[in-house]
C-alpha positions in Angstrom: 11.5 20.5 3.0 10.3 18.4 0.1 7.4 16.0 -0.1 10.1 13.8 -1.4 13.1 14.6 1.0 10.7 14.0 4.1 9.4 10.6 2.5 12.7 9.2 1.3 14.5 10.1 4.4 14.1 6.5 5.4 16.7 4.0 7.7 15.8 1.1 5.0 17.0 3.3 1.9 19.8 4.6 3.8 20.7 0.8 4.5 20.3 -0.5 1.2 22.9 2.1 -1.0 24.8 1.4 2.0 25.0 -2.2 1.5 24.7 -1.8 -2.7 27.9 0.6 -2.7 29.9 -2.7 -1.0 28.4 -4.9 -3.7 25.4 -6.7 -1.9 23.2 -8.2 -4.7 20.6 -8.5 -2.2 20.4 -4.9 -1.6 20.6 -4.1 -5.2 17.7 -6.5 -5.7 15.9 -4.6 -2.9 16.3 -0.9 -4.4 15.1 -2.5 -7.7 11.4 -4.1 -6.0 11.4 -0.9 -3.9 11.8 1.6 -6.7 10.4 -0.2 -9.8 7.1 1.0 -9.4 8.0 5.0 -9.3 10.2 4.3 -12.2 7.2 2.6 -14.0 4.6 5.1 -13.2 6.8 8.1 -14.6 7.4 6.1 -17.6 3.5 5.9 -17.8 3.0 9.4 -17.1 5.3 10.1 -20.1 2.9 7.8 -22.6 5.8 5.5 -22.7 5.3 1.6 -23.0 7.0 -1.8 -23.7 10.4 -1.2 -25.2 10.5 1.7 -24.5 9.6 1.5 -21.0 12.0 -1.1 -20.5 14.9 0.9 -22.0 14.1 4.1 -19.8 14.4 1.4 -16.7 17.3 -0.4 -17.9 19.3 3.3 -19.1 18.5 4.4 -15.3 19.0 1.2 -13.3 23.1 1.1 -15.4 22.9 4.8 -14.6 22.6 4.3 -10.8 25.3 1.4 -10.9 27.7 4.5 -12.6 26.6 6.9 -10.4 26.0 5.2 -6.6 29.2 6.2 -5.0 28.8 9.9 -6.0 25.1 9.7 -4.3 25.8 11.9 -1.5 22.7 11.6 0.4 21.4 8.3 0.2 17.8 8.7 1.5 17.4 10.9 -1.3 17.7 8.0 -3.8 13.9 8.1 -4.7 14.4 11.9 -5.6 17.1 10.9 -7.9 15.5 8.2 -9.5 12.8 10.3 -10.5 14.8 13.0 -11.7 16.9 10.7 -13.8 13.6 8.7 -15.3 12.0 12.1 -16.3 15.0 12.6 -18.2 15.7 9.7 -19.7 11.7 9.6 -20.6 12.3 12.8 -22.2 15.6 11.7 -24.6 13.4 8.8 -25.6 10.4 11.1 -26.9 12.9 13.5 -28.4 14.7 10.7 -30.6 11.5 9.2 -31.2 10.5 12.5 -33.0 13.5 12.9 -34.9 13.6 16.4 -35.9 11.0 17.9 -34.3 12.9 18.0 -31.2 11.6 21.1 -29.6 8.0 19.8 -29.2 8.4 17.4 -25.9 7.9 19.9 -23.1 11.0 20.0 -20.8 10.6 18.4 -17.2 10.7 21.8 -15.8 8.3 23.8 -17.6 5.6 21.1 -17.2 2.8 22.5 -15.5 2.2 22.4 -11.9 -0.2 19.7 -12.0 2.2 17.2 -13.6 5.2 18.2 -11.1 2.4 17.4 -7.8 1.8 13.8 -10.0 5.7 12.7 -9.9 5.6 13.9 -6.1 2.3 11.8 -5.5 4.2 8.8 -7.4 7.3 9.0 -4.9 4.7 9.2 -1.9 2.7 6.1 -3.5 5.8 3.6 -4.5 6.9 5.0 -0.5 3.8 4.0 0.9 3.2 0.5 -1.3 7.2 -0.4 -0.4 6.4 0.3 3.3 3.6 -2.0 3.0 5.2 -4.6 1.6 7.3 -4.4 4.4 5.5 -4.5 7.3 2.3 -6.7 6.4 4.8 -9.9 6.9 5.1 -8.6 10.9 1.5 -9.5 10.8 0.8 -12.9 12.5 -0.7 -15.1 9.8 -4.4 -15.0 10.7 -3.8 -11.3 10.4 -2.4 -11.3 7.0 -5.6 -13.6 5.9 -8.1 -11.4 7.4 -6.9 -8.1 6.4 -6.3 -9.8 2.5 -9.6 -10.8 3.1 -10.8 -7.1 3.7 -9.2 -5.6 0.6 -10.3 -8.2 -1.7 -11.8 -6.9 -4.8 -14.6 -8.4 -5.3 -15.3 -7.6 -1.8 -15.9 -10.7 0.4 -19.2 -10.4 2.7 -18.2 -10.1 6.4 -20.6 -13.5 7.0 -17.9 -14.9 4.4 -15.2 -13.8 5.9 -16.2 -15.2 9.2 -16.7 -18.9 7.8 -13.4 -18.8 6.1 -11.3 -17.5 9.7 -13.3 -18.9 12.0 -14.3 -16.1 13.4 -17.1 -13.9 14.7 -18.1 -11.5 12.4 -18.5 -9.4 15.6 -14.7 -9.8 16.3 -13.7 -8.7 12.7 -13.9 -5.4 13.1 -11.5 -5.2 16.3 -9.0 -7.4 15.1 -9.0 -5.6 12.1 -8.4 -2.0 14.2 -5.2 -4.2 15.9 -3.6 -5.1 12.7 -4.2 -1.7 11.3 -2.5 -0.3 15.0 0.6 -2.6 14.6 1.6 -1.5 11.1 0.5 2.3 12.1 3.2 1.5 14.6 5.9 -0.6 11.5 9.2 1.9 11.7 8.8 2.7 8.0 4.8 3.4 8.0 5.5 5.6 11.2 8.0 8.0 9.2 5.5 8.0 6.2 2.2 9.1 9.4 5.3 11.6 10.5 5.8 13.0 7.3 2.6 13.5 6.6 1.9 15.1 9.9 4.7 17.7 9.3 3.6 18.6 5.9 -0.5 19.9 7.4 1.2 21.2 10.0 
């Protein structure tokens, strides 16, 4: 199995065409957030920016309004998208060249190094969506100490401390329990699992 299938095969995907196929703008705004990023990133891969961009995402957002009832297996949506963004990347290029149509490579003669990027996309926007997710289950000292700990600049533990409260001996446990309890979030446990499966 896929990188992809494994990764998409998720009960929040699932539930969102669900809901989108009955017309549930709050599910279509949800697929949009989700998926946005994997859409721009391909778009990026393919050198393509601004209006162009924006058409490739609006041409594949209308595509997947067209095209939602016939998806058969919903969890596969990511897989999909991708597909249909490399594509629609690809038409742009072509037109942009006019007649010198044969010089864009085609999606499946790229090298194997460029198919492992769209695959590392899909597993990124997966990972970033699940995140996004789950970090709200954290209670809100939680959120503020592990926002705290990714900060770029990075913030000095003693900082850190002052601003919680907090021993700077206790920061590195209750980071270790917020870490555990989104290890543990439904969709970041099927991303662990998936992984696990593929070194297997």
């Amino acid at each position: 199995m896929m990188t992809a299938d494994l990764v998409s095969d998720t009960p929040l995907a699932v539930d969102l065409v669900a809901r989108a196929r009955k017309g549930d703008q709050q599910a279509w705004d949800a697929l949009v957030e989700r998926y946005a990023p994997l859409i721009w990133s391909i778009c990026r891969r393919h050198q393509l920016a601004g209006a162009d961009a924006d058409d490739v995402s609006q041409s594949v957002w209308l595509t997947l309004v067209d095209q939602l009832h016939k998806v058969r297996a919903p969890a596969a949506l990511p897989g999909w998208l991708a597909t249909t963004t490399r594509r629609e990347c690809l038409r742009v290029l072509r037109a942009a060249q006019g007649p010198l149509r044969g010089q864009v490579p085609d999606v499946e003669i790229l090298p194997d190094e460029k198919a492992g990027t769209a695959e590392q996309d899909l597993l990124a926007a997966e990972r970033h969506a699940a995140l996004r997710e789950a970090f709200p289950t954290l209670p809100a000292s939680g959120q503020q100490l592990i926002a705290l700990l990714i900060a770029d600049p990075p913030v000095p533990y003693a900082e850190i401390s002052a601003r919680l409260g907090i021993p700077v001996g206790s920061i590195g446990p209750n980071r270790s329990r917020c870490l555990n309890k989104l290890r543990r979030y439904p969709a970041i446990a099927a991303l662990i699992n998936a992984d696990a499966e593929l070194a297997a």
